[in-house]
C-alpha positions in Angstrom: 126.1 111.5 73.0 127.5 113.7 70.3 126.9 113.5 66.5 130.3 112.3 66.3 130.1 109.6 68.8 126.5 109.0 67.7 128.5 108.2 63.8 131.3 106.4 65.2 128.8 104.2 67.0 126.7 103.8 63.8 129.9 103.2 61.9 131.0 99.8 64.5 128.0 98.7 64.0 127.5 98.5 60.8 131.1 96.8 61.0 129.9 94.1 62.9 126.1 94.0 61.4 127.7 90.9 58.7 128.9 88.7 62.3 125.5 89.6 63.8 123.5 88.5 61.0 125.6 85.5 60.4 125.1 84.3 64.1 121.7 84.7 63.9 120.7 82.6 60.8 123.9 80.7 60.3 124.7 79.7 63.9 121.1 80.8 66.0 118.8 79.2 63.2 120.1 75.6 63.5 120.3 75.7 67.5 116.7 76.8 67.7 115.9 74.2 64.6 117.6 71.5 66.9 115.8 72.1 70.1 112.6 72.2 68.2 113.0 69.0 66.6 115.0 67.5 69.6 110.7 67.1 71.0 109.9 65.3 67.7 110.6 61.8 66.0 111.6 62.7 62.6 113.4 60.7 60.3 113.3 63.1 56.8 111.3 61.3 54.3 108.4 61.4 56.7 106.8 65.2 58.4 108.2 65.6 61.7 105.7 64.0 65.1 105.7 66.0 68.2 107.0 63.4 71.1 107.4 65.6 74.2 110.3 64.6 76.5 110.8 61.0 75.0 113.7 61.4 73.4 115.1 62.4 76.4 113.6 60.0 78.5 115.0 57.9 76.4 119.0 59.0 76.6 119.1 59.4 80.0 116.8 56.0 80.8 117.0 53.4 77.7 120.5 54.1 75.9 123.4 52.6 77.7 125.5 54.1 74.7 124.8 57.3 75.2 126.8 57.1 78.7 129.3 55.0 77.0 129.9 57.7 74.6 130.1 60.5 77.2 132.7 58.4 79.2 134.8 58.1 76.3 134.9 61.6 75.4 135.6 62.7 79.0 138.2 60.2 79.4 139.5 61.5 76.2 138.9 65.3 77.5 140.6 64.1 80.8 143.8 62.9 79.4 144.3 64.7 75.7 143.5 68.5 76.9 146.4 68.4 80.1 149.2 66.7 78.2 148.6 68.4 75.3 148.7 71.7 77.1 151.9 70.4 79.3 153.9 69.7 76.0 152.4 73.0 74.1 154.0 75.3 77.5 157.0 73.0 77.3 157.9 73.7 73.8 156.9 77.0 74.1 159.7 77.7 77.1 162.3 76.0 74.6 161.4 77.9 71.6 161.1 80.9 74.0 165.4 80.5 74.5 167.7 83.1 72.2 169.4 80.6 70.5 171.2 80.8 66.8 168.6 79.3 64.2 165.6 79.4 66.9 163.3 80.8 64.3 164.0 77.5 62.1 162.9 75.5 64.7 159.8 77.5 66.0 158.9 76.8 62.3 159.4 73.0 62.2 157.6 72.4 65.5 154.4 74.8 64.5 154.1 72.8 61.2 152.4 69.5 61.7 149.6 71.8 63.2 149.3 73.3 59.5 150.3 71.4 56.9 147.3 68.7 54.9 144.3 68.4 56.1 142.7 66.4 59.3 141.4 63.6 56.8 145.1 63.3 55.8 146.6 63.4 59.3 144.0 60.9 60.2 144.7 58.3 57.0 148.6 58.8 58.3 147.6 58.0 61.5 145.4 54.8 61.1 148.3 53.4 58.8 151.1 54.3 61.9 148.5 52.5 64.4 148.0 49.5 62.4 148.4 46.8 64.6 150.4 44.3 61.8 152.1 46.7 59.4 152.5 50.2 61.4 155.2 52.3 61.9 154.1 52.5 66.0 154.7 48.7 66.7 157.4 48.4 64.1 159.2 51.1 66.1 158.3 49.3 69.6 159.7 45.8 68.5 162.9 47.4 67.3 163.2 49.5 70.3 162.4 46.8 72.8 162.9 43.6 71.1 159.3 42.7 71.7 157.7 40.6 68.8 155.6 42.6 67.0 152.3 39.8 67.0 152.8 40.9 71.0 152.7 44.8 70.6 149.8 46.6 71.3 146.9 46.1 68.6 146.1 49.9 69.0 142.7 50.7 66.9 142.0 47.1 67.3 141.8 46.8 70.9 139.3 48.1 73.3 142.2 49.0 76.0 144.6 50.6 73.3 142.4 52.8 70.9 141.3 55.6 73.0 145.4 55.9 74.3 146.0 55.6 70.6 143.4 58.9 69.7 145.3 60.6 73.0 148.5 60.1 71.2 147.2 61.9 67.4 145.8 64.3 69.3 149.2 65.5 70.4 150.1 65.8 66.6 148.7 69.9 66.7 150.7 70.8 70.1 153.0 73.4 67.6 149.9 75.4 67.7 149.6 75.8 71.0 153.0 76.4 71.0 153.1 79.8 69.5 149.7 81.1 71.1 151.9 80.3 74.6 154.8 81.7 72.6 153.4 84.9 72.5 152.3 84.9 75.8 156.0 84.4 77.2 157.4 87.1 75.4 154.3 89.4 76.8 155.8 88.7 80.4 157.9 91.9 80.9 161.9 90.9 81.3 161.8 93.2 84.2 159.8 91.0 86.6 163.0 87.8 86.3 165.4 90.3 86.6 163.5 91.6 90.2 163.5 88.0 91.1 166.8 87.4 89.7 168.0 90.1 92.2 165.7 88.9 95.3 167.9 85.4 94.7 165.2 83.6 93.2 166.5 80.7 90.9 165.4 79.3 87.3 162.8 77.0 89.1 161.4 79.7 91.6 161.4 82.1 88.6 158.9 79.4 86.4 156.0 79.3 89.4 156.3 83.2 90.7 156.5 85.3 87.6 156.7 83.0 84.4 152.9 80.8 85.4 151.2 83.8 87.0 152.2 85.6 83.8 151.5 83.2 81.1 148.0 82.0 83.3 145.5 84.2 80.7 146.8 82.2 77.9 146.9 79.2 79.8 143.0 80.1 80.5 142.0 81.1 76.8 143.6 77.7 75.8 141.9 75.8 78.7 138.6 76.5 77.5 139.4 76.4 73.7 140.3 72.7 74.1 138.5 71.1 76.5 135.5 72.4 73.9 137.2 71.1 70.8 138.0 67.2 72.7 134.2 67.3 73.2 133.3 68.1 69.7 136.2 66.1 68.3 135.3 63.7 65.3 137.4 64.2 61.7 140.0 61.7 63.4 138.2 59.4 65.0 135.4 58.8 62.5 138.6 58.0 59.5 140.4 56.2 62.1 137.8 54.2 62.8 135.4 53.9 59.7 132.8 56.0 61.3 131.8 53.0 63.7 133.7 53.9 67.1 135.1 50.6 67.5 135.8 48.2 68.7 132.9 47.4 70.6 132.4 51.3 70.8 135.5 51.7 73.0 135.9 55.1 70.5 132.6 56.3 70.1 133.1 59.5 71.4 129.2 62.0 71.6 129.7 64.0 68.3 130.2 60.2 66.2 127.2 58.8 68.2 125.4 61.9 67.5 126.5 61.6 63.7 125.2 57.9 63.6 122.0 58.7 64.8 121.3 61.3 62.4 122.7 60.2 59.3 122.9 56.6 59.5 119.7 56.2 61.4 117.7 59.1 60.0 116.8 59.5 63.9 116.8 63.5 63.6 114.7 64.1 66.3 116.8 61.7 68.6 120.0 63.5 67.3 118.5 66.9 67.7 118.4 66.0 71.7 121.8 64.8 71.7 123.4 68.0 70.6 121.6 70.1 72.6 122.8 68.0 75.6 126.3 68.2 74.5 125.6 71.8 74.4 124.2 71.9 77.6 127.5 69.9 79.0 129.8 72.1 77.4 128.0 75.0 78.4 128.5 74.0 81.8 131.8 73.1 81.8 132.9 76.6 80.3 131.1 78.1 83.2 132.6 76.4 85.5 135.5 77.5 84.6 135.1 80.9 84.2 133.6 80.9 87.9 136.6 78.8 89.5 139.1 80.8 87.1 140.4 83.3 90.5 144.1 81.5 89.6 144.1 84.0 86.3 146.4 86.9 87.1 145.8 90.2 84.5 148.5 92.5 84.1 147.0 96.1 86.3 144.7 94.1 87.9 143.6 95.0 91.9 142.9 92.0 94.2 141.4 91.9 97.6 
């Protein structure tokens, strides 16, 4: 290695030494803090006891509402992350169209994602979902001409609420949007007009050059949001007072973890949760990153 490579090297590092150090104490401290005191009962006021595997024994054996909360944030997963990535790619392809004023448009779709904060959204929200006086049934009954006592109670009802939390979720789908946005207008014209000319039509055109091009994004955005619906809580916890209700039909694993920590004071018990969420999430990126062969990269070779 040259001198000068040897000081352009020195010179990236030192770039990056402020993300480095702030992994390490602000994001690697608290995960080696957690798994510590995921082996201990410790509720705060009193020094932490060492407990072995019990607080695992514990989750997986002794707390039906640890599974309850994992079902409800896969269900949530299962159902939020593919519509909400069907609509993003469907706006995306309208907004992608060279129409007079599209710019104007791009802009209203792209900011519900932006403007006010999640507690805001999530106020708004529980109001429109109210089961007597919200603007969701008020809209149904006038649509349909159902009376509004026989509308969905929404938050109020174990059946309705997580479809309900499906449905805000949607609210940010502008921000997909323009990350797919950009990845359409990456796609080089020159691929649909080769198809155009092998007699290829609009539909032909969207699975042969428009998915295969668009699939990194589509990746990137995969694993970006099924790990934010597993860690999802501003929402919920406004929506529903912090409890998960009813009868925990919304208690989704970063809530229950929440309760047990600061309602509780069950750090120790909390500590184990996270680090099993971890774990889960962990896994679930890996698996996707091994059974991710459908991602096509411009230049790349395949066998």
């Amino acid at each position: 290695m040259t001198s000068g490579e040897r000081k352009e090297a020195f010179s990236a590092y030192l770039f990056i030494l402020p993300f480095i150090l702030s992994m390490i104490f602000i994001v690697g401290g608290p995960i080696i803090a957690a798994l510590v005191l995921s082996f201990c009962k410790w509720d705060i006021f009193t020094p932490a006891q060492f407990v072995g595997l019990d607080n695992y024994e514990k989750i997986f054996l002794d707390d039906p509402r640890f599974w309850h909360a994992l079902w409800n944030t896969a269900y949530y997963t299962a159902l939020s992350v593919p519509i909400g990535m069907v609509l993003s790619i469907a706006v995306a392809i309208l907004m992608n169209q060279k129409v007079k004023g599209i710019t104007i448009y791009r802009t209203l779709f792209y900011l519900p994602s932006v403007i006010g904060s999640s507690v805001a959204v999530a106020v708004l929200w529980k109001w429109i979902f109210n089961s007597d006086s919200g603007l969701m049934n008020y809209l149904i009954s006038f649509t349909t001409g159902i009376p509004i006592s026989e509308c969905p109670k929404w938050l109020a009802s174990e059946v309705w609420s997580k479809p309900a939390l499906v449905i805000v979720s949607l609210w940010g789908v502008g921000g997909g949007m323009i990350i797919y946005l950009a990845g359409l207008q990456g796609i080089p014209t020159a691929l649909y007009e080769a198809s155009e000319i092998d007699g290829a039509n609009r539909w032909q055109q969207f699975w042969t050059v428009t998915m295969p091009g668009l699939s990194p994004v589509i990746f990137f955005q995969l694993i970006i949001s099924i790990v934010n619906s597993f860690q999802v809580f501003n929402q919920i916890y406004i929506m529903t007072d912090g409890l998960g209700g009813p009868a925990d039909s919304t208690l989704m694993m970063v809530i229950y973890i929440y309760q047990k920590a600061f309602k509780y004071y069950q750090m120790g018990y909390a500590s184990a949760l996270a680090l099993i969420l971890f774990v889960i999430i962990l896994a679930v990126t890996w698996l996707q990153q091994k059974y991710s062969k459908w991602v096509y990269y411009e230049g790349e070779l395949r066998k």
